[in-house]
C-alpha positions in Angstrom: 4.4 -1.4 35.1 6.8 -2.8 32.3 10.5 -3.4 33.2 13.4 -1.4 32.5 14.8 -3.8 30.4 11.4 -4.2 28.1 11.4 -0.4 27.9 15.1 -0.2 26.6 14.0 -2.8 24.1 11.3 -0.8 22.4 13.8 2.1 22.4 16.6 0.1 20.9 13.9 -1.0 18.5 12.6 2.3 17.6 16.0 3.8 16.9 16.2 0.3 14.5 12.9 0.1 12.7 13.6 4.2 12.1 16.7 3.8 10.2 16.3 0.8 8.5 16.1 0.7 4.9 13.6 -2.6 4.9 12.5 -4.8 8.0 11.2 -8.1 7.0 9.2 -9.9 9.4 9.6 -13.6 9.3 7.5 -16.3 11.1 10.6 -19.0 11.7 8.8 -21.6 14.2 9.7 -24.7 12.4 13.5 -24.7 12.1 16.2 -26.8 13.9 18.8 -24.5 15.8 21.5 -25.6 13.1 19.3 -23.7 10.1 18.6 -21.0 12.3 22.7 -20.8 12.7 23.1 -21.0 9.4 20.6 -18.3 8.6 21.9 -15.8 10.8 25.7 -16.5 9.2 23.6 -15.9 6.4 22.3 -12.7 7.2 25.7 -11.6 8.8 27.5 -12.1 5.6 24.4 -10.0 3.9 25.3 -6.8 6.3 21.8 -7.2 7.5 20.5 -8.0 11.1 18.3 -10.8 12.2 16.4 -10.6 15.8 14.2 -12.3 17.7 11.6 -10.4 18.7 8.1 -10.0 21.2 5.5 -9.1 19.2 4.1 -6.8 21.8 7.1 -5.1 22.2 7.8 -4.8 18.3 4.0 -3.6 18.1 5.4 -1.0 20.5 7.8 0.4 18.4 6.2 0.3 15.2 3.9 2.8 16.9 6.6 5.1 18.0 7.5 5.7 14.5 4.0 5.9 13.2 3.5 2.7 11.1 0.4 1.4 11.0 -0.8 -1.9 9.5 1.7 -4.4 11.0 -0.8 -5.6 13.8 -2.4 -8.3 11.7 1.2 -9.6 11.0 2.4 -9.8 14.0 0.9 -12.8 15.6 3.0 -16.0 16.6 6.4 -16.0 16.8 8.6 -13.0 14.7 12.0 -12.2 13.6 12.8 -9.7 12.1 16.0 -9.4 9.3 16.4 -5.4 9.4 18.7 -3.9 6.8 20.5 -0.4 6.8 22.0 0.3 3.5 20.5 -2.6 1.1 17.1 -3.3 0.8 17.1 -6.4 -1.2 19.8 -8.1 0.7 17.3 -9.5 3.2 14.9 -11.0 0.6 18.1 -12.7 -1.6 19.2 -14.1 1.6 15.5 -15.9 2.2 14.8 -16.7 -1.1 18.1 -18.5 -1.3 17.4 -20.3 2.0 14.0 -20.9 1.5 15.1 -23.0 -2.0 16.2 -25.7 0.7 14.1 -25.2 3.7 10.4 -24.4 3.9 11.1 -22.2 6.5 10.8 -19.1 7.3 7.9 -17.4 5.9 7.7 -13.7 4.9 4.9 -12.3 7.3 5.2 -8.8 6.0 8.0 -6.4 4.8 8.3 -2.6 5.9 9.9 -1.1 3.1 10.6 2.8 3.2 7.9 3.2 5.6 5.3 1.4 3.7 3.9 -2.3 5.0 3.7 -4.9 2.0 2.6 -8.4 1.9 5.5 -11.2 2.7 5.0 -12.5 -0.8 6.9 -8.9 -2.4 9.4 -10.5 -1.0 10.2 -12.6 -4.1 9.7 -9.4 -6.7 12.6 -7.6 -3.9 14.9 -10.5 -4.3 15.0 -10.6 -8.2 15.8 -6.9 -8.2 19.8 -5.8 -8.8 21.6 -4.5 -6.2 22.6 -0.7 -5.7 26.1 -1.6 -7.0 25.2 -3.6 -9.3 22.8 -1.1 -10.6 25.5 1.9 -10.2 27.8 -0.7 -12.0 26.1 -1.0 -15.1 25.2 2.8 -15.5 29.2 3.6 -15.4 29.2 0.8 -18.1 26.7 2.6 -20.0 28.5 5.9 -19.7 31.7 5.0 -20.5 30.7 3.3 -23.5 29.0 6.2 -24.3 31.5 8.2 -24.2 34.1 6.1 -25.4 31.4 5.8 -29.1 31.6 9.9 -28.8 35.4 10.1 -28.8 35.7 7.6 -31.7 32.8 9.9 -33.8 34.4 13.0 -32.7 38.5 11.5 -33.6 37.0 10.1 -37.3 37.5 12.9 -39.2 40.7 13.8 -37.7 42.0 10.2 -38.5 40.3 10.4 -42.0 41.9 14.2 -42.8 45.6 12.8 -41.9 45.0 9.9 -43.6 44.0 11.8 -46.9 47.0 14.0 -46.4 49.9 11.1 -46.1 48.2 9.2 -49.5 48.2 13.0 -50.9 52.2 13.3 -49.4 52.8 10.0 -50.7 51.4 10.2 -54.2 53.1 13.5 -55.0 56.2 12.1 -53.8 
């Protein structure tokens, strides 16, 4: 009979996993408790969330919301870094701590309720941001329309500037 406490895990886990944008799945075993700080600082300021987790309890879960193919991942020790809004913020956050520890490997990512290798990982990291992305579309659009209300205003300008040098020559 599990305990109360293991089954409000898998439920606080479910409820997770299911609104998560991206769930990476990390194998950590290898760093000192001070990188580990300084990862999770690093996740924190990334708006994404970074667990220690049971495998059988995160197997668990990913079967109450119907994913399948996480089982061979999850062997060893896991953490997950689950993000809600960004999906890429997880995978610049390792890639940028990876460049100066060897630690901790992508086991697998979930993103938008398909499983991928922990290698995508680096592919995810290189891609821009949602601002950044919404950022340079307003930049494209504004110039846009800033090009059509200089085309449209040119022959306007032009037309009063023929009619001065015709005021001017007559006067």
């Amino acid at each position: 009979m599990p305990s109360q406490k293991n089954l409000d895990e898998v439920t606080q886990l479910t409820e997770k996993l299911d609104k998560a944008t991206a769930v990476y799945f990390t194998d950590f075993i290898g760093l000192d408790v001070s990188s580990i700080t300084e990862l999770r600082s690093e996740f924190f300021e990334a708006s994404v969330e970074f667990k220690v987790v049971k495998n059988t309890l995160l197997k668990l879960a990913v079967k109450n919301i119907n994913i399948e193919g996480l089982d061979d991942f999850l062997v060893g020790s896991t953490a997950i870094a689950i993000s809600y809004d960004e999906p890429t913020a997880p995978a610049k956050v390792l890639k940028n701590f990876t460049e100066e520890h060897d630690k901790p490997k992508v086991k697998a990512i979930l993103f938008d309720g398909e499983v991928l290798e922990g290698s995508e990982y680096k592919k995810f990291a290189s891609l821009p941001t949602k601002d950044e992305l919404l950022t340079k579309l307003v930049m494209m659009l504004n110039r846009s329309i800033t090009m059509l209300a200089r085309t449209l205003s040119a022959p306007i300008t032009n037309l009063v500037s023929s009619l001065n040098n015709l005021k001017n020559e007559k006067s």
